[in-house]
C-alpha positions as CSV (number, residue, x, y, z in Angstrom):
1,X,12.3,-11.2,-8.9
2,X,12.3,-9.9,-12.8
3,X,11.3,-6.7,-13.7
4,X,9.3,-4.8,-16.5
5,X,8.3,-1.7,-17.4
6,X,4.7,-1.1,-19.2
7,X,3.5,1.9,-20.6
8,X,0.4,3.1,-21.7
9,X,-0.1,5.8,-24.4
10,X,-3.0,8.4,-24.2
11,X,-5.4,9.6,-26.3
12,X,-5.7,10.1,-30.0
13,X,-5.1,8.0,-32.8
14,X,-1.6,6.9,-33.3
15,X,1.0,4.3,-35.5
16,X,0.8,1.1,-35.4
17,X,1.9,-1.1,-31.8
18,X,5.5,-2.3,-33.4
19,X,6.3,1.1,-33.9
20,X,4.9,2.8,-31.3
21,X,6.5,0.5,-28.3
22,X,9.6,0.9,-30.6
23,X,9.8,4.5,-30.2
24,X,8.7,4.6,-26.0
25,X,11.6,1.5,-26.0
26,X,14.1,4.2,-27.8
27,X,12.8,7.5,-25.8
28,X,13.7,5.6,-22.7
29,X,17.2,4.3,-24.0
30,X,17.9,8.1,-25.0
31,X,17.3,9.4,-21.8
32,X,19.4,6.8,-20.0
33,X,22.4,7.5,-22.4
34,X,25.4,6.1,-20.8
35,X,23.9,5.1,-18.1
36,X,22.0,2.2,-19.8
37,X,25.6,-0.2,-20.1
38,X,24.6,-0.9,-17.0
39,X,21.1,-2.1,-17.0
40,X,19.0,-4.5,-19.1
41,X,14.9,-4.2,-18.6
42,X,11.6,-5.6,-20.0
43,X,9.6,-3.0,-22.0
44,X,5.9,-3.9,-22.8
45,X,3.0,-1.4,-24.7
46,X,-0.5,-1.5,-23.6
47,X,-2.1,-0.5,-27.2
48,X,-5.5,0.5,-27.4
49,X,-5.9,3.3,-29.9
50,X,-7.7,0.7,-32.4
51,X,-10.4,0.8,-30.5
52,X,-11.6,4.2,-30.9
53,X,-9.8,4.8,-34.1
54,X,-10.3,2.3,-36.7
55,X,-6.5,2.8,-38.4
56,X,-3.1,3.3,-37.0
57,X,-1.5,6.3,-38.5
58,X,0.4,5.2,-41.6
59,X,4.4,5.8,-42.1
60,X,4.2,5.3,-45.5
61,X,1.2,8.2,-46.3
62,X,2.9,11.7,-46.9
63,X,-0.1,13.6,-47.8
64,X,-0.7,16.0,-44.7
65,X,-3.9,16.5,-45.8
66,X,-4.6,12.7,-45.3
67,X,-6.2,11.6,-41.9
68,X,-3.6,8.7,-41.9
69,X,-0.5,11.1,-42.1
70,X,1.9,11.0,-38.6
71,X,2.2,14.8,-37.7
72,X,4.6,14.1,-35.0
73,X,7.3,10.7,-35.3
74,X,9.4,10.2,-32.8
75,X,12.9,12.2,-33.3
76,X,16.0,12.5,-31.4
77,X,16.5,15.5,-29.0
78,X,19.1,18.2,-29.8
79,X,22.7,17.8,-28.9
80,X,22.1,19.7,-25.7
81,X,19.1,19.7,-23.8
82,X,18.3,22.7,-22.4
83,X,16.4,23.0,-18.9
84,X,14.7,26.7,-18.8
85,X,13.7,27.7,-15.0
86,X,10.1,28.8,-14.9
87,X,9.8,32.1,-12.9
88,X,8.3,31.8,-9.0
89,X,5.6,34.5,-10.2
90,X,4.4,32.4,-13.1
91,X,4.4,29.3,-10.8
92,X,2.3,31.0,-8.3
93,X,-0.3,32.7,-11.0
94,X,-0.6,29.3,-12.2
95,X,-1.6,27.9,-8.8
96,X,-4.0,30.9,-8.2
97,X,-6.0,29.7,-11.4
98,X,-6.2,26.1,-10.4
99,X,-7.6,27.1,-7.1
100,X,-10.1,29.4,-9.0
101,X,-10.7,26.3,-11.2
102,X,-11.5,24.3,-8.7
103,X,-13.9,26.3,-7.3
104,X,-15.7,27.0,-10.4
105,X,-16.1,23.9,-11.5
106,X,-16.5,21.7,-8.4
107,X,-19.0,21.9,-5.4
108,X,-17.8,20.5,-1.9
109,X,-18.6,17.0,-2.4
110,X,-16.3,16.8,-6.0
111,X,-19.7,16.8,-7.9
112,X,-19.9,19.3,-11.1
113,X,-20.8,23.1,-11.6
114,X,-21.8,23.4,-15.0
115,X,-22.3,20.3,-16.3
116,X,-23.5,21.1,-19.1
117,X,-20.5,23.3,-19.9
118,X,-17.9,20.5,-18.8
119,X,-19.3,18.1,-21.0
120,X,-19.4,20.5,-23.8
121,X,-15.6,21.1,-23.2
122,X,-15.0,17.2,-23.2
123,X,-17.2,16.3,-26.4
124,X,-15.5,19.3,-28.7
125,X,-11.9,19.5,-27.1
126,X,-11.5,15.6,-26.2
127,X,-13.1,13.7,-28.2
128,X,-11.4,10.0,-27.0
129,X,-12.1,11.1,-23.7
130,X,-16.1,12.2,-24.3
131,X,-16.1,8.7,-25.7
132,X,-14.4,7.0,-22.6
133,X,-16.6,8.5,-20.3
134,X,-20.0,8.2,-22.2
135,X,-23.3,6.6,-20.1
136,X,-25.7,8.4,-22.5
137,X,-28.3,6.2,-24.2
138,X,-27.6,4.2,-27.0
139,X,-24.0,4.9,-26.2
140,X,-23.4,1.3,-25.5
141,X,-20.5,1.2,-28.1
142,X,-18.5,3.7,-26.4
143,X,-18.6,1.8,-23.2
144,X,-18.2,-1.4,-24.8
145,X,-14.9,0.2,-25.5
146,X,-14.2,2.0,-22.5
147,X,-14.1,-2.1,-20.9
148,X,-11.7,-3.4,-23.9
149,X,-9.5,-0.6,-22.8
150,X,-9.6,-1.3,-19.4
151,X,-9.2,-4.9,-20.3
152,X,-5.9,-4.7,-22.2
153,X,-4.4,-3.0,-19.3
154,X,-5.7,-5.6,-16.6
155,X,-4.1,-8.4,-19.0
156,X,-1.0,-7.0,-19.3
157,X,-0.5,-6.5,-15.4
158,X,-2.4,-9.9,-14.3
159,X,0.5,-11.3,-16.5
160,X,3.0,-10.0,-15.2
161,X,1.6,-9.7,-11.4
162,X,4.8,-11.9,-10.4
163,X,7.1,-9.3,-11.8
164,X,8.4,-5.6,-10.0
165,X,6.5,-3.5,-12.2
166,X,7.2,0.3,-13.3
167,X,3.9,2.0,-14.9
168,X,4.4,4.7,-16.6
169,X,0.9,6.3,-17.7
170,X,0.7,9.3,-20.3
171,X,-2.2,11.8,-20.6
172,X,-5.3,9.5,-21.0
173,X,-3.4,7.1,-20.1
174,X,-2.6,8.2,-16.6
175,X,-7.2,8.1,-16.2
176,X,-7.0,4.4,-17.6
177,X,-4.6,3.6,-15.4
178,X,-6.0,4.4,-12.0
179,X,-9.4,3.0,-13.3
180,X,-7.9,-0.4,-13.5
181,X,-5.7,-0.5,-10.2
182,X,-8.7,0.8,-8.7
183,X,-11.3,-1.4,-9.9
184,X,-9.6,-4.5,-12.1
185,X,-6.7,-5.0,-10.7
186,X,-6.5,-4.2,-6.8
187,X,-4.7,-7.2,-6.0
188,X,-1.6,-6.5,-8.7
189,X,1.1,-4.8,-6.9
190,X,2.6,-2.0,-9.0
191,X,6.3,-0.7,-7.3
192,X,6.3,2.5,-9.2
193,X,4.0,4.5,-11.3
194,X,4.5,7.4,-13.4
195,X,1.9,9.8,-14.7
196,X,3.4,11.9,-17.2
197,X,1.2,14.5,-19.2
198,X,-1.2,14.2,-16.8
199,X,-4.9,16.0,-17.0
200,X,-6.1,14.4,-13.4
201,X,-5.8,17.5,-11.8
202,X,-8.1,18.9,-13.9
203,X,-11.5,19.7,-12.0
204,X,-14.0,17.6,-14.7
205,X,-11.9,14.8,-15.2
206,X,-11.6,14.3,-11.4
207,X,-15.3,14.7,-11.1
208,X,-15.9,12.2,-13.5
209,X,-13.5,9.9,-11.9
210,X,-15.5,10.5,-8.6
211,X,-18.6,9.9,-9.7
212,X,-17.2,7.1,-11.2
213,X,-16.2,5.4,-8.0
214,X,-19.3,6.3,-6.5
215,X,-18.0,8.9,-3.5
216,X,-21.3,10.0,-2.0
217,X,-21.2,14.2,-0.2
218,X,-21.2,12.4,3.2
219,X,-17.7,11.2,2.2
220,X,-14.8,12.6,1.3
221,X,-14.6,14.8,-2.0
222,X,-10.7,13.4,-2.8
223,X,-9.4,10.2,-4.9
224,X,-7.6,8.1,-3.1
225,X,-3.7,6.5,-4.3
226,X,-4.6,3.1,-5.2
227,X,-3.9,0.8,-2.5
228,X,-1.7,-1.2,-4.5
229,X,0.7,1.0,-5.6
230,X,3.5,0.0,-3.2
231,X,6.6,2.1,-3.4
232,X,5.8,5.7,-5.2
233,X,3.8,7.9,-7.8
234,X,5.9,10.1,-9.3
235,X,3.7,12.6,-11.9
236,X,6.1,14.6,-14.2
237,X,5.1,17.6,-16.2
238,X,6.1,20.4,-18.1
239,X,5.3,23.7,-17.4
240,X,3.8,24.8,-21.1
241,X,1.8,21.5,-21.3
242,X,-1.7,22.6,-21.8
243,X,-3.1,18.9,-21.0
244,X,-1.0,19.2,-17.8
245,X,-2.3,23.0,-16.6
246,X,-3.4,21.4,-13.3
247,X,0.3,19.8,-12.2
248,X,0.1,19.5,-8.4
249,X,-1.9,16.3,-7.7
250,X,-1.3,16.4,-4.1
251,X,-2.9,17.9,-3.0
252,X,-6.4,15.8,-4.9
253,X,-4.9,12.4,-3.7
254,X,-5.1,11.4,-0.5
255,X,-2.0,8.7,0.1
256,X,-2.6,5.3,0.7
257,X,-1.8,3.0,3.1
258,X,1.7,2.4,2.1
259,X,1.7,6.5,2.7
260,X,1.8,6.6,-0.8
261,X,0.8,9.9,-3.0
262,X,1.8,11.5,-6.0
263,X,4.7,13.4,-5.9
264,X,4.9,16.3,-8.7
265,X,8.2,16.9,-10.9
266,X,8.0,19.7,-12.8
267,X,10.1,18.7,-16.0
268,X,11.5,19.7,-19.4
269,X,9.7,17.8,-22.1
270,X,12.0,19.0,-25.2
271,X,10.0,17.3,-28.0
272,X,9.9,19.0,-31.4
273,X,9.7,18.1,-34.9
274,X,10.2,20.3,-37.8
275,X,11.4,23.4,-35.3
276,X,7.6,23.4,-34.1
277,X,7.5,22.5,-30.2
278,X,4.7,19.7,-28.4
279,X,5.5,20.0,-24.3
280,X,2.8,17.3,-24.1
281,X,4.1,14.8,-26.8
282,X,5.2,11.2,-25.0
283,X,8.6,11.0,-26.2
284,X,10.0,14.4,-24.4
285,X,8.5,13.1,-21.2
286,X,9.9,9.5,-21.7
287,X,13.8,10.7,-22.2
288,X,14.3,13.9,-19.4
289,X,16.3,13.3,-16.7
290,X,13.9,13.1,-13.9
291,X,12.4,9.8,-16.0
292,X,16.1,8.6,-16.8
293,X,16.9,8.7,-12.8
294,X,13.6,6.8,-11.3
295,X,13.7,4.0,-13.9
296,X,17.5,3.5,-12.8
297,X,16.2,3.4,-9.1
298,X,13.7,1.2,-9.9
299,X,15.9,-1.1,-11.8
300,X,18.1,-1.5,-8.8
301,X,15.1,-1.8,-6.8
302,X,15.5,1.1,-4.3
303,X,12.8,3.6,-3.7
304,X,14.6,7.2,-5.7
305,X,15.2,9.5,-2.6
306,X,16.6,12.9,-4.3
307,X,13.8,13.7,-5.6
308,X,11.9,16.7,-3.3
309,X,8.2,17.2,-3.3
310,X,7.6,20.8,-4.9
311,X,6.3,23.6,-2.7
């Protein structure tokens, strides 16, 4: 049986397909290195930035100032990457306010505290995600959209159902994703998936994504693995990645019947341009080691066994 790798990108406006699946194809190659002689593997791009932003960013533009202008192009990493320890106290602080989060934010059932608040936070800080989750009246464009997005996906995996397939899933992405295993796609089996730059732990977009599956407070308040995600979820994440505060999806999926649930990596994503850093941008994720090791597991179709759970 063949295999192929798709990704999906996440959320904000970005250059044009060509370039973009160019770029994840040469982030991947970088993080394999010398290891790659040994493989060969499919790469395909689920683009669907056009349809919340009318124009890819533009190479050619080099007026900052102009909405068109790429802040951040894909660059090689340094000559040594450098893997910095975070310290246990940090670690543990960090899990403190996630719990505290959680509470805050969601009742017993998953519903929403706040929800006026939450969707404040969505509609000024994330605007592509406001949009993808929008049921307000006379907001029929915006879902309109949200179904094209979830359409491109669906195509891309009904197409290659026949195939092994490796998903990897970035930031927004990652929420696209388990929408369409979940509701478009159930039959599809997908051997691996990767989150990587994930917000699902965070307490409004799992709300949303419960209320969205309809989970009533006489059920359980915890997503579920998709059923057909066969093999693993791996969700890697770096420490400093704002988009990524709540790491540890765990404990928020229950596994499915494969015993599958996601398994959290946190990671070194060593993207920077022009000395300024981005622990969220794609391309860091796409080339660290952890992502270098499961796609060559998953190339020689074994399920990657060194990798522990964290505590």
């Amino acid at each position: 049986m063949s295999k192929i790798i798709i990704g999906i990108h996440g959320m904000g406006n970005k250059p044009d397909s060509r370039q973009l699946q160019s770029w994840w194809e040469s982030a991947l190659l970088e993080g394999l290195g010398s290891n790659m002689h040994h493989w060969s593997f499919k790469f395909q791009m689920v683009y669907w930035a056009t349809v919340l932003h009318q124009k890819p960013y533009d190479l050619t533009v080099l007026d900052n100032k102009d909405p068109l202008y790429l802040k951040e192009p894909y660059t090689k990493a340094g000559a040594e990457l450098i893997i910095k320890e975070e310290k246990e106290s940090r670690k543990q602080i960090r899990e403190l306010i996630n719990e505290q989060l959680d509470r805050i934010f969601l009742e017993e059932d998953g519903s929403l505290n706040f929800t006026g608040l939450t969707d404040f936070i969505l509609r000024h800080f994330v605007k592509d995600l406001d949009a993808y989750y929008s049921d307000e009246p006379g907001q029929e464009n915006y879902q309109q959209s949200r179904e094209r997005i979830h359409q491109q996906l669906a195509e891309i995996l009904i197409k290659n159902r026949r195939k092994k397939i490796l998903l990897i899933a970035h930031s927004m992405g990652s929420i696209i994703a388990l929408d369409v295993l979940n509701r478009y796609a159930s039959d599809i089996k997908i051997h691996t998936l990767v989150t990587i730059g994930s917000p699902l732990g965070n307490p409004v977009v799992q709300s949303k994504m419960l209320s969205d599956v309809k989970i009533n407070s006489s059920e359980l308040s915890l997503m579920k693995t998709p059923e057909n995600i066969k093999n693993a979820w791996f969700n890697l994440a770096d420490f400093k990645d704002k988009v990524a505060f709540n790491y540890k999806l765990t404990k928020d999926f229950l596994p499915n019947h494969y015993h599958v649930q996601p398994r959290d990596m946190l990671v070194s994503n060593n993207y920077e341009y022009k000395g300024e850093p981005n622990p969220h941008k794609s391309y860091g994720y796409l080339r660290c080691p952890e992502m270098a090791s499961i796609i060559s597991e998953f190339l020689r179709w074994q399920l990657p066994g060194e990798f522990k759970q964290l505590n």
